[in-house]
C-alpha positions in Angstrom: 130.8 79.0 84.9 131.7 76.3 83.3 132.8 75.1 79.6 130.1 75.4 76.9 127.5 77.3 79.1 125.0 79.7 77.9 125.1 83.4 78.5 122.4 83.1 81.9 124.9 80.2 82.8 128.0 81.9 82.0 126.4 85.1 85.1 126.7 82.2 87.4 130.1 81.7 88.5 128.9 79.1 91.2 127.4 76.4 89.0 129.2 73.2 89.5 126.8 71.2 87.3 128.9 68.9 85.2 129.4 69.0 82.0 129.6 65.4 81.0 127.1 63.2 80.2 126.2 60.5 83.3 128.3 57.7 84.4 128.6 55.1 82.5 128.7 51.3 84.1 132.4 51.1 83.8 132.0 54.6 85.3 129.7 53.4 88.1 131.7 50.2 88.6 135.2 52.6 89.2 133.0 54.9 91.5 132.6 52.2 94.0 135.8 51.2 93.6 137.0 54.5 94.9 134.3 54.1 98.1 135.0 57.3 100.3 137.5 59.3 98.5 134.4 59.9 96.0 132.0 60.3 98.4 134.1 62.9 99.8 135.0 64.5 96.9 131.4 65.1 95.7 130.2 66.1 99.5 132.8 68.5 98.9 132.5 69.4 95.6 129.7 72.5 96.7 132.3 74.7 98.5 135.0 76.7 97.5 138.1 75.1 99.2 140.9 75.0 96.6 142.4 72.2 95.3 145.8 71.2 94.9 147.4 70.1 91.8 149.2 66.9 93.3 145.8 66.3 95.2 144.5 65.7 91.6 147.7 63.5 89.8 147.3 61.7 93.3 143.5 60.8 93.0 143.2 60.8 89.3 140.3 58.6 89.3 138.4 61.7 88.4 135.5 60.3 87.1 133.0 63.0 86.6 134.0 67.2 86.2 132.5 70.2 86.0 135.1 72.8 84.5 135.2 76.3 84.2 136.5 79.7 85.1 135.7 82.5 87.5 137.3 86.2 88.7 138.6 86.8 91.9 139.5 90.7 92.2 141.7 91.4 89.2 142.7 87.5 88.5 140.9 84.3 87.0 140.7 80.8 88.1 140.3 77.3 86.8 137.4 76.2 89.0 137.2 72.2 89.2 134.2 70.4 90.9 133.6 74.1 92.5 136.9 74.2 93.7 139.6 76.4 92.7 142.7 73.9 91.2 146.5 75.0 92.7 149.5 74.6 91.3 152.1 72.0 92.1 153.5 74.1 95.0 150.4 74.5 96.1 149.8 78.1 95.6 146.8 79.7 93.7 146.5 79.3 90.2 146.4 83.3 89.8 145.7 83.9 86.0 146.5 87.7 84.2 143.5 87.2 81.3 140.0 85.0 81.2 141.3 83.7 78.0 144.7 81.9 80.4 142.2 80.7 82.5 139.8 79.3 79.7 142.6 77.6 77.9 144.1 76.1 81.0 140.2 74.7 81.5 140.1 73.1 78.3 143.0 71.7 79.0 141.7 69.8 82.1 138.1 69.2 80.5 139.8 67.1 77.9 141.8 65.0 80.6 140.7 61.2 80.7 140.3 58.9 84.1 143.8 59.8 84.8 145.4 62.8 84.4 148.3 63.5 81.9 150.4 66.7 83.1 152.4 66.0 79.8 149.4 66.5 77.4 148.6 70.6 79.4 151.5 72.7 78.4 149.6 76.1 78.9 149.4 74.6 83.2 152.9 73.9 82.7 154.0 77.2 81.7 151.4 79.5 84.2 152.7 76.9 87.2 156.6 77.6 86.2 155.9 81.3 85.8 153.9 81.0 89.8 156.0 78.6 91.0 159.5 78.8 89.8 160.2 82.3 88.2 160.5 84.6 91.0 163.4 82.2 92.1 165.2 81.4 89.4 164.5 84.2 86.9 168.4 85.2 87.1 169.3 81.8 85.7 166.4 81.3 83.1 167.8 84.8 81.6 171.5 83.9 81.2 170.7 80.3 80.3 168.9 81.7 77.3 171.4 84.3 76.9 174.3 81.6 76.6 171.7 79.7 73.9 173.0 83.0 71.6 176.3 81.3 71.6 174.7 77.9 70.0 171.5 80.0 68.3 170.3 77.4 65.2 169.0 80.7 63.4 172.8 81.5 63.6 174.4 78.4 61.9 175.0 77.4 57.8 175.4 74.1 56.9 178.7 73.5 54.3 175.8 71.2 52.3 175.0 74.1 49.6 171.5 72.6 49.5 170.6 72.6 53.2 172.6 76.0 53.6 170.5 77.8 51.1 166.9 76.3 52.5 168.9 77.9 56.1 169.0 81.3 54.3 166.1 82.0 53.2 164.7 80.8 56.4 167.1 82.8 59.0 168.3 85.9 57.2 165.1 87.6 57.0 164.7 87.0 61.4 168.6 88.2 61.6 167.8 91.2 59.7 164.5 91.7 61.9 166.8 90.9 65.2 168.9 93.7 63.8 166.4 96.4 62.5 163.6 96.2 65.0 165.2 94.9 67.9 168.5 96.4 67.7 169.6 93.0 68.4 172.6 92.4 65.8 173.7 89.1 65.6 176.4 87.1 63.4 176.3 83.6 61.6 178.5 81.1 60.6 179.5 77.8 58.4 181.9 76.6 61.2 181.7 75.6 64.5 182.7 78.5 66.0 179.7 81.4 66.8 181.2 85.2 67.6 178.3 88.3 67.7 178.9 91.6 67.7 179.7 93.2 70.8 177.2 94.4 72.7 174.6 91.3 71.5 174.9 89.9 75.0 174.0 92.9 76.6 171.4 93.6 74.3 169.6 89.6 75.1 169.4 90.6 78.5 168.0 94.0 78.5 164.8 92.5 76.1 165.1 90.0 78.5 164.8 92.5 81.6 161.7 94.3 80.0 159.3 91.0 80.0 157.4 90.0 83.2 157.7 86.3 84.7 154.8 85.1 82.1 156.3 85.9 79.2 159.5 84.9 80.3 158.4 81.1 81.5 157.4 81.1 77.8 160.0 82.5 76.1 162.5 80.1 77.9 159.9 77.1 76.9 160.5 78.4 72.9 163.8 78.4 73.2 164.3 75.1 74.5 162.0 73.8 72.2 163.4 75.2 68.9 167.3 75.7 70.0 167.2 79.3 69.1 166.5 82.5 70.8 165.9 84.4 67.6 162.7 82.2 66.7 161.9 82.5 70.0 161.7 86.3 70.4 159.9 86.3 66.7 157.2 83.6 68.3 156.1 85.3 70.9 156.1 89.2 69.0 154.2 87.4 66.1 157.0 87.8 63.6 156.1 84.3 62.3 154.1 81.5 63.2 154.0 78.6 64.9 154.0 76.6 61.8 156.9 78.3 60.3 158.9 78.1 63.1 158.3 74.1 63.1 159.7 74.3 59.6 162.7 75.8 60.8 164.1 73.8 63.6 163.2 70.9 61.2 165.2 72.0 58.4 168.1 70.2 58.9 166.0 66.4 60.1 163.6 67.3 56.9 166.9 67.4 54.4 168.0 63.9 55.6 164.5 62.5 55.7 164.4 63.6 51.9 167.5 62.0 51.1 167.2 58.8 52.8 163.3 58.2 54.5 161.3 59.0 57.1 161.5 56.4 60.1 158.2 55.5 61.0 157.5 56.3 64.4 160.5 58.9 65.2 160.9 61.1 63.0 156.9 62.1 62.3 156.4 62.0 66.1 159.0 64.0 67.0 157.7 66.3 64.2 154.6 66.3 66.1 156.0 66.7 69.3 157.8 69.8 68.3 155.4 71.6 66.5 152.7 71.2 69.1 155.4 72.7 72.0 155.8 75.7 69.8 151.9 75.9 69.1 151.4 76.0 72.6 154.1 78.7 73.8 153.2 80.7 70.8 149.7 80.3 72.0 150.4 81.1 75.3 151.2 84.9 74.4 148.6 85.0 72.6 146.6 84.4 75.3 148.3 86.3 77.9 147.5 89.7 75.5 144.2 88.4 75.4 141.4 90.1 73.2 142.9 92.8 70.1 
């Protein structure tokens, strides 16, 4: 089925009918350009032979898709051209929920000519949890273990300003950490970080009770917002994806009120940073699927 179809379409988990409108003469113009690779793409587009992901990064000429999703057994696919996309090892794009395989669909129906990897964070983060988690899952858990040590949530600035805005932003997660989570951590004005004992311990055991989805994404979080205290409150709904941007902004947001936004650095990155957290936050969301 593909994006946008009715309810008789949606029963038919064959269609490959496009869901763009015809080529265009640029379109038509690029098709012969691409002379058998096309041709062989289309005669092939009917069966059920999966693609690979690098198969599609390496012929990104993709000038016409159909898009959609179908069940196999208990998982979902992203079906391209009637094919069944792969990730970039090359094994099947297995997905837990039909709203996974959905967004990861709308993420590839709104790729151009060529494909961006950059601009589909929810394939990113079902790939590394396929791909890369079963190997590495021992190293993901005590790198974001050891974030504790540097956590943003944990640190004051000596600026009484910026330390205030800090505590009314982190206090109330530190207390949640503490309460609900039995997670008790410290902060600090200086440069030095020590939690109570047992906090390590603590990290690893939540840690321990998530699967190899919501880890993937609960490492992405962390990255992206320096803190493993906004990421644990992202992905149980604690706060938002908005708020959270606020926070791991707090301290670029004080100097751009005291001396100016750069043009092109510091409102990018603001984007940049609030759409990464969107999209892990997102991604739980979609892994729980319907409520």
């Amino acid at each position: 089925m593909r994006i946008g179809a009715s309810a008789v379409e949606v029963c038919n988990a064959d269609s490959t009918e496009s869901t763009r409108a015809g080529p265009t003469i640029r379109e038509s113009l690029l098709a012969a350009a691409c002379g058998r690779w096309l041709r062989a793409t289309l005669s092939s587009s009917m069966h059920s032979s999966p693609v690979s992901y690098s198969h599609l990064l390496q012929r990104s000429m993709l000038l016409r898709r159909s898009v959609g999703v179908r069940r196999v057994l208990k998982d979902w696919r992203v079906i391209i051209d009637g094919r069944e996309i792969r990730t970039p090892s090359s094994n099947v794009l297995a997905l837990p929920t039909e709203e996974m395989a959905w967004g990861i669909a709308a993420e590839w129906e709104e790729q151009s000519a060529r494909v961006q990897p950059h601009t589909m964070p929810l394939m990113t983060l079902a790939s590394t949890a396929i791909d890369q988690l079963p190997q590495i899952r021992p190293k993901m858990v005590n790198s974001m273990v050891r974030c504790l040590d540097a956590d943003a949530a944990c640190f004051r600035s000596q600026q009484p300003q910026l330390a205030a805005a800090e505590q009314r932003m982190f206090a109330p997660l530190i207390r949640w950490c503490a309460c609900e989570l039995r997670l008790p951590l410290a902060t600090t004005s200086s440069l030095t970080l020590q939690h109570p004992a047992g906090a390590v311990d603590r990290a690893q055991q939540l840690l321990g009770e998530v699967g190899d989805w919501e880890l993937a994404a609960l490492d992405w979080l962390t990255s992206w917002s320096k803190s493993f205290v906004l990421a644990l409150a992202l992905a149980r709904g604690r706060i938002e994806a908005a708020d959270a941007t606020i926070a791991v902004r707090l301290a670029e947001q004080h100097q751009i009120d005291e001396w100016g936004e750069v043009e092109a650095g510091h409102d990018l990155d603001a984007a940049h940073v609030a759409l990464s957290l969107s999209a892990g936050a997102g991604f739980f969301r979609l892994l729980r699927g319907p409520r």
